[in-house]
C-alpha positions in Angstrom: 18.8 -31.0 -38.9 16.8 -29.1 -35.9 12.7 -30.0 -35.5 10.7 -27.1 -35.0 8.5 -28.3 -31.8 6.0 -26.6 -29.7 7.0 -26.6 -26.2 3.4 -27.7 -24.5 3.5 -26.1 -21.4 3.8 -22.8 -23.0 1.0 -23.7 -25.3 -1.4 -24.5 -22.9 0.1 -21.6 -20.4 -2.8 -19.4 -21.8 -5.5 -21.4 -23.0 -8.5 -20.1 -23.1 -9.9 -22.7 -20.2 -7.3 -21.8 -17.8 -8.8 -19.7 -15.0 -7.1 -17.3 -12.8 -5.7 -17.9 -9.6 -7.3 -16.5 -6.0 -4.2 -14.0 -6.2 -5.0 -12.8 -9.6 -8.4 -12.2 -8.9 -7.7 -10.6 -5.8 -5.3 -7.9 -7.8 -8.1 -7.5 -9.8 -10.1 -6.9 -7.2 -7.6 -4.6 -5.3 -6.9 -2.3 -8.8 -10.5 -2.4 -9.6 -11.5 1.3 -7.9 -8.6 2.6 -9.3 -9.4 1.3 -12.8 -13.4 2.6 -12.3 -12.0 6.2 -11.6 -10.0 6.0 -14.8 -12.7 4.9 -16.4 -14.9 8.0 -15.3 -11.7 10.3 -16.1 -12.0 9.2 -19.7 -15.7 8.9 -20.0 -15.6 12.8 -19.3 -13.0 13.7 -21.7 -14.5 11.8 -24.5 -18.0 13.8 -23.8 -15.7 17.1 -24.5 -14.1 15.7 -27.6 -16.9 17.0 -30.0 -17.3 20.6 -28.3 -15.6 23.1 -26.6 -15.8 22.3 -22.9 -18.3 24.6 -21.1 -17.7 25.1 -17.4 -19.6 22.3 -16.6 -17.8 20.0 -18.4 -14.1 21.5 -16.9 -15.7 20.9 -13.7 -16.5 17.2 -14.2 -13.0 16.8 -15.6 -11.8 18.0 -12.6 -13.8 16.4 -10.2 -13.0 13.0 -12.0 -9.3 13.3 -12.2 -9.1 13.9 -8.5 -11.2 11.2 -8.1 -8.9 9.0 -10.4 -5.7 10.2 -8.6 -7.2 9.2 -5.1 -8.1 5.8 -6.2 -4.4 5.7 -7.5 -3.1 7.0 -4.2 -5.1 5.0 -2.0 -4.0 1.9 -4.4 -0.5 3.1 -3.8 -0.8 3.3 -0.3 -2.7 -0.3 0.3 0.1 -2.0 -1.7 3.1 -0.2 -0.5 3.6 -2.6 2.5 3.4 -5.6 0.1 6.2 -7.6 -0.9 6.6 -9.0 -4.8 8.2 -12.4 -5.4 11.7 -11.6 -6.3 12.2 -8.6 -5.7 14.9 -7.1 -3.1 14.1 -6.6 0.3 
């Protein structure tokens, strides 16, 4: 007969009183601009979702994707030179 048990340390892996480590939060922090210019990126395409986008509207699009793509570039870039756990050299 097997016993259905609950292993504990993947139970309490993600409780909700478990904080995140310095390295987490410092991802966080590192991805943040990146995530901010998404943000903006879809902030300006929901604001067009009702109405036909007037040239004022294409523009902000615009302006916010590139702003969105240079946070991911520049994200790209800062990381590029960092090495994962695991990984291959």
């Amino acid at each position: 007969m097997s016993h259905i048990v609950t292993v504990q340390d993947a139970v309490t892996a993600f409780a909700p009183w478990v904080e995140p480590t310095d390295a987490e939060l410092d991802a966080i922090e590192l991805e943040m601009p990146a995530v901010l210019a998404d943000v903006d990126l879809l902030d300006a395409l929901i604001i067009t979702l009702d109405r036909t986008p007037s040239e004022l509207d294409a523009r902000r699009i615009r302006r916010a994707r590139r702003r969105a793509l240079a946070a991911r570039v520049d994200l790209a870039n800062r990381t590029n030179g960092a090495s994962l756990p695991g990984g291959a050299a």
